[in-house]
C-alpha positions, 0 to 999 in steps of 0.5 A: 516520464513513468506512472505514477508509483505504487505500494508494490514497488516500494522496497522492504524497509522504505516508507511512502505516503498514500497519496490515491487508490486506484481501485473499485468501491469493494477494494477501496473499502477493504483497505480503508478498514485495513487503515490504509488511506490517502495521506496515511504514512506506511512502513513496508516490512517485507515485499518479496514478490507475494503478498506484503507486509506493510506498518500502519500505525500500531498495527501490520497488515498483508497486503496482496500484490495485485491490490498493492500495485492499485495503490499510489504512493509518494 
């Protein structure tokens, strides 16, 4: 049985819910202003090893790797 999965392992041109984040209050509060919450429905544009590039709603956003690896996806 694996982990949970997360954000940074989504590959560019899949799409995956929010389903957690696995982060203190500071990162938890920077990415709800960056709209990505629990339930949100993301695009990923481009993952290529560095910071990626993710849709939510009318908006993109870049999103680090480090952080991309603290949020969990369905």
């Amino acid at each position: 049985m694996t982990g949970p999965r997360t954000l940074k392992t989504v590959l560019a041109g899949e799409k995956a819910f929010i389903v957690g984040i696995d982060a203190g209050c500071k990162v938890q509060s920077r990415l709800e202003s960056l709209g990505l919450l629990p339930g949100v429905e993301v695009d990923v544009l481009a993952n290529g090893g560095g910071p990626m590039l993710v849709s939510v709603g009318q908006g993109r956003v870049m999103v680090e790797a480090g952080i991309a690896s603290r949020v969990l996806v369905a």
